[in-house]
N, C-alpha and C positions, 0 to 999 in steps of 0.2 A: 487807056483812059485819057480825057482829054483835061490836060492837067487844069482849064480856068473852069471847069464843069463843078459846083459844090457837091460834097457827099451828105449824104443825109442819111441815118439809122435809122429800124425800124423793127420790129421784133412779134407784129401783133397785125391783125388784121384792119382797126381801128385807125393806127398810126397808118395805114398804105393811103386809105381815104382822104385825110387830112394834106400826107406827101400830093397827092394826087391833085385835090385843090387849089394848094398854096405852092408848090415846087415843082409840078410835072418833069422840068425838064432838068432835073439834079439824079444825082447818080447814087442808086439806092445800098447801102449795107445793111444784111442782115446781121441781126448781132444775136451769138448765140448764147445759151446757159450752161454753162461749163464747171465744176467745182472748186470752191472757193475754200477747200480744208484748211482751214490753221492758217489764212489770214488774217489780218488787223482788222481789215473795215471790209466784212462781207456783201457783196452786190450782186448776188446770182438771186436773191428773192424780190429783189426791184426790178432787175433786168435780166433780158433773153428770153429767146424761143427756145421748149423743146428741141432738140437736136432729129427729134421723130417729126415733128412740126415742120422743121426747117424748109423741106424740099418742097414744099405744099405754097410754103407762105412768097417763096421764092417765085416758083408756077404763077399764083396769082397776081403776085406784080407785073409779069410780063404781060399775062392777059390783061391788065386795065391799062396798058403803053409806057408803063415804066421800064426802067432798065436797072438791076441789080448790078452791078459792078461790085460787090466784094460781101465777105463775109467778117467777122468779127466779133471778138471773146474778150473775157476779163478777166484772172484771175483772183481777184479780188485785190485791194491794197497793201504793201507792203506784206506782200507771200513768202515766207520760210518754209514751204511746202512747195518745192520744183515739182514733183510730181503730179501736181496741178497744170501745169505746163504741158505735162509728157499728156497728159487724158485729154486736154483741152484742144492740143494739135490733131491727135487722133480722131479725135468727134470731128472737129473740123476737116478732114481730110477726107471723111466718108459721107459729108454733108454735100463736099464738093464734088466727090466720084458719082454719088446718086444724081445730083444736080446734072452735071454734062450727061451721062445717060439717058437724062431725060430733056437734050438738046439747050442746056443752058449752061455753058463753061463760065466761071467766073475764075474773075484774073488779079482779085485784089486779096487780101488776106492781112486784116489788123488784128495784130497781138497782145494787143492793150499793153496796160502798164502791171502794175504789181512786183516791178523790180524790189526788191528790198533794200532798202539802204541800210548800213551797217551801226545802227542803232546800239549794236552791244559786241562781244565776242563770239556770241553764240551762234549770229547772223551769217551761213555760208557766203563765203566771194563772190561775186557776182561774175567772176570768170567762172564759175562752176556751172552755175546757169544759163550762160550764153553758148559754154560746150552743149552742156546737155539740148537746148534749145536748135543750135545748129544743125544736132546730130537729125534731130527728130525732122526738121524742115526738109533736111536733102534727101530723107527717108520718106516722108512720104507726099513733096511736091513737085513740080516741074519747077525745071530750072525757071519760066520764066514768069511765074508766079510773082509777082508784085507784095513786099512785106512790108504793113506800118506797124509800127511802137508810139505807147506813147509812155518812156520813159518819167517822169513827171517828178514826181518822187528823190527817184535816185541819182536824178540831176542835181537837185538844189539843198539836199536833205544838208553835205555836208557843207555847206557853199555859207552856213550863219551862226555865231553863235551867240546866245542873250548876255548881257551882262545886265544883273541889277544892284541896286543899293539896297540896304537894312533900313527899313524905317520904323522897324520897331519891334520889342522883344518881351518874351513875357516866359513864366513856368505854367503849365497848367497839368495836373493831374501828375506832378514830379516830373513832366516830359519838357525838355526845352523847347519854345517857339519862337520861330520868326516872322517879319512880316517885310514882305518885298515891296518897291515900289514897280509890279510889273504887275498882271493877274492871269487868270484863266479866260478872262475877258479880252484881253491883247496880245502880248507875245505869245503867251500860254495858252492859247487856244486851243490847239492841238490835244490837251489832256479831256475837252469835251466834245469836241468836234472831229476827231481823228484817232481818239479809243487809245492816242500816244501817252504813256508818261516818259519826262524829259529830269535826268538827274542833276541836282544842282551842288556846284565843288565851290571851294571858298580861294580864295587867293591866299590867305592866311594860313598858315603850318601851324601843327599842334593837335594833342590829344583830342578823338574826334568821341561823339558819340550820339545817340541815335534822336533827329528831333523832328518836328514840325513846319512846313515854309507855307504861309500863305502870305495870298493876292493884297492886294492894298482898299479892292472895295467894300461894302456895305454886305455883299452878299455870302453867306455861310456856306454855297456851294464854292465859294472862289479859296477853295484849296488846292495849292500846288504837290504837295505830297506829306505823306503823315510819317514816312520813315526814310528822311535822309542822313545820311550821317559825315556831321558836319563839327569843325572843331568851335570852342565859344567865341564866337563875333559880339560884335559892337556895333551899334548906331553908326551909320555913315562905310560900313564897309562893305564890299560889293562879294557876290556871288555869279557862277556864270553855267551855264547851261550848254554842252557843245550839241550840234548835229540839228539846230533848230529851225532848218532852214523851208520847211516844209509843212504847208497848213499852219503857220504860227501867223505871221504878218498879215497875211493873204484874208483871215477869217478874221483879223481883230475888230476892234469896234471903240465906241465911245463908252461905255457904260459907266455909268455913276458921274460922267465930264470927264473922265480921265481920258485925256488923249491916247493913241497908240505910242508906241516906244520908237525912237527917233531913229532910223537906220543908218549907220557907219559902213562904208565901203572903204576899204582899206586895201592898200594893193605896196606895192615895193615903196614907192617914192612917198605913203602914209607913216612908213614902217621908220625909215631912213630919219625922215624928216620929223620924228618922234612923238607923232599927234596922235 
């Protein structure tokens, strides 16, 4: 592949038209529909070819002067279902046998992301999955197969974590409630935009028990969660959220003037220097 060449996806006959017009000379992936069991944020009903489709749609590009360079899948995001992996390679590997038999080798193969970050306990190692992933690649590719990821996720997931203040507290219905200065509008984004919920711990010790955290704006969907369990706080004491480093920031917003939550980078000489 000529690495300054842009790649550009395509899955449909409508999209080759468009590549056709506006990119002729970029280097086309097909991206296939592979299953998405038992992920977080399902994308096999928005995107991909048939994998029966594939070889057809691949043929056609070449006939109108494009060039496919690579193929490409999703498992869906944040997948606790490796297994999804193992069918997703296999589709793809008989997508690419039928393709060169029909005098088109393709030499790229993106594996998307869907790493899981380790969210809870229940979450396998992610060495489990780069074995099993391994296994299956040297099983059914040539060595000199070209492999992209796009890890995304499992990069940054654990790389943040929120801290907020109590700015306000109430009983309602004998349940305890809080209310944060952060919402589902900002850092919390993630619990509308990424199907995540994210647990919140107190810095405070002491008998815990089961309460309410919401957001700080105007809107009654801006609930952070209705069963955390948390010990009795006070005005002005903070709560914090680990592993929020993903779809939180990235999708926040203004809503209601509340600005986003101020980002702290913190490294050895933060730590030392007691800030």
């Amino acid at each position: 592949m000529d690495q300054y060449k842009p790649l550009v996806s395509y899955d449909n006959p409508a999209e080759l038209k468009k590549i056709k017009q506006y990119a002729p000379h970029a280097g086309l992936v097909l991206r296939l529909r592979v299953p998405n069991t038992c992920s977080m944020v399902e994308l096999s009903s928005k995107f991909g070819c048939d994998p029966g489709e594939a070889v057809d749609l691949i043929v056609a590009a070449f006939q109108m002067g494009l060039v496919v360079e690579g193929l490409s899948f999703h498992v869906g995001s944040q997948c606790t279902n490796f297994q999804n992996f193992v069918q997703a390679l296999d589709m793809a590997a008989a997508v690419l046998r039928e393709a060169k038999s029909r005098g088109h080798e393709i030499k790229i193969l993106d594996i998307g992301g869907g790493f899981p970050a380790p969210y809870n306990k229940h979450v396998k190692p992610f060495s489990a999955l780069a074995g099993k992933i391994n296994v299956e690649i040297d099983r059914l590719f040539p060595k000199k197969i070209q492999i992209l990821a796009e890890p995304g996720r499992f990069l940054v997931a654990t790389a943040a974590t929120a801290v907020a203040r109590i700015i306000g507290k109430a009983v309602r219905d004998g349940k305890r409630c809080y209310y944060i200065d952060d919402s589902v509008y900002h850092t919390y984004s993630g619990i509308i935009f990424d199907h995540c919920q994210y647990h919140l711990k107190a810095f405070k010790k002491g008998a815990t028990e089961i309460c309410a955290v919401f957001g700080q704006t105007c809107d009654a969907l801006d609930t952070i969660s209705l069963s955390e369990e948390l010990p009795e706080l006070q005005i002005e004491d903070l709560v914090y959220s680990e592993n929020i480093g993903a779809y939180s920031s990235a999708s926040a917003t203004w809503f209601n003037g509340f600005p986003p939550a101020r980002i702290v980078h913190v490294n050895d000489s933060t730590i030392r220097s007691g800030h």
